[in-house]
C-alpha positions in Angstrom: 4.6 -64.8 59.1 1.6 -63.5 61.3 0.3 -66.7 61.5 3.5 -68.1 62.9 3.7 -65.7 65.2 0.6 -66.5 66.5 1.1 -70.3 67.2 4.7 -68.7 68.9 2.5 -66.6 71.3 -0.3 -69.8 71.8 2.8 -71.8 72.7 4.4 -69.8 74.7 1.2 -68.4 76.7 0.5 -72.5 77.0 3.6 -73.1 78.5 3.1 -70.5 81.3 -0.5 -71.6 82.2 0.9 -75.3 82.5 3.7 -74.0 84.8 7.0 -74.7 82.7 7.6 -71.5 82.4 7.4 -68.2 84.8 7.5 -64.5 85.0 11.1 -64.4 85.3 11.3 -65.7 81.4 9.0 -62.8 80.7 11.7 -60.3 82.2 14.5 -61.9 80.0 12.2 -61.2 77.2 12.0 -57.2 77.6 15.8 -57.0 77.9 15.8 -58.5 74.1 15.7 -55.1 72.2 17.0 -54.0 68.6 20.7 -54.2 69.5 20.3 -57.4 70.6 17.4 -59.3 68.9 18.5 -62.6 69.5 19.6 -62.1 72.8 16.8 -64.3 74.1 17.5 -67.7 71.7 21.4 -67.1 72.9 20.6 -67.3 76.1 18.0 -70.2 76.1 20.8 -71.9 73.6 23.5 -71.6 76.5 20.9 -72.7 79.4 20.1 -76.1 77.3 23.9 -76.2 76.4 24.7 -76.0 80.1 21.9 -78.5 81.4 22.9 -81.2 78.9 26.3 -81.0 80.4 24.3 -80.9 84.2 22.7 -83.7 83.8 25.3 -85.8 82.0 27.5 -85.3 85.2 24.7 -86.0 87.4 23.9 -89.4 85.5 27.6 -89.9 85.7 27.6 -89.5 89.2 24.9 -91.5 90.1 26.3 -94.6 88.4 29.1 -94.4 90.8 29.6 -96.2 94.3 29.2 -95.1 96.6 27.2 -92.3 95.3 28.8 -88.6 96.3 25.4 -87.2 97.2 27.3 -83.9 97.6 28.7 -83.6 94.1 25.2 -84.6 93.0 23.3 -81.8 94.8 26.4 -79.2 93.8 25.0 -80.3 90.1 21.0 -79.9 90.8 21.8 -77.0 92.8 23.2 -75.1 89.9 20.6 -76.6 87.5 18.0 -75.0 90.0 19.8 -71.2 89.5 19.9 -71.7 86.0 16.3 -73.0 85.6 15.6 -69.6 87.9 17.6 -67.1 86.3 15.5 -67.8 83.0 12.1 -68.6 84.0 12.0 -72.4 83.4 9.8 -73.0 86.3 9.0 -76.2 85.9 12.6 -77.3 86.3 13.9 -75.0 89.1 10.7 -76.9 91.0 12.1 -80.2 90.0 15.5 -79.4 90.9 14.2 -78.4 94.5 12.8 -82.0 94.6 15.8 -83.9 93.7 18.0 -81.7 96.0 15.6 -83.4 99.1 16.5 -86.8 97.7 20.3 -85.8 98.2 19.9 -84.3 101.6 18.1 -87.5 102.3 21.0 -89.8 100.3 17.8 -91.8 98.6 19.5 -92.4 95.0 15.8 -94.4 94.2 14.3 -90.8 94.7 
């Protein structure tokens, strides 16, 4: 058991010094506590259950013509404040990306 919790701390401490994750993931960690130990996999559950969803409608939407660039960036927009609200960096940054590529109606980008 220590061991794996070892490689879990490698990992995770890997995935902030490569930038996919940020100190907002480390305050959603402290409010994980004994009456709710699992409150950090529920909400990381729900983010990837939501984002699936995102970026089925997103693909969805960018198969149609024309393209409704605002629908699109609606989508990334509330991809980006769920990437924020738990610390997935990495996203939220490419979120802010593809929301310029909306504003700028380039479906290539």
């Amino acid at each position: 058991m220590d061991q794996l919790q070892r490689k879990l701390r490698d990992y995770e401490a890997a995935m902030f010094q490569q930038g996919f994750l940020d100190d907002q993931f480390s305050q959603l960690q402290k409010l994980q506590d004994d009456s709710s130990p699992d409150f950090v996999i529920e909400v990381m559950t729900m983010f990837f259950d939501d984002s699936e969803k995102l970026l089925n409608n997103i693909s969805r939407a960018l198969e149609q013509i024309p393209v409704n660039f605002k629908q699109i960036d609606a989508y990334v927009h509330q991809q980006k404040g769920s990437s924020a609200s738990v610390g997935a960096a990495r996203v939220k940054n490419i979120c802010a990306t593809f929301r310029s590529f909306c504003e700028a109606q380039n479906r290539d980008g």
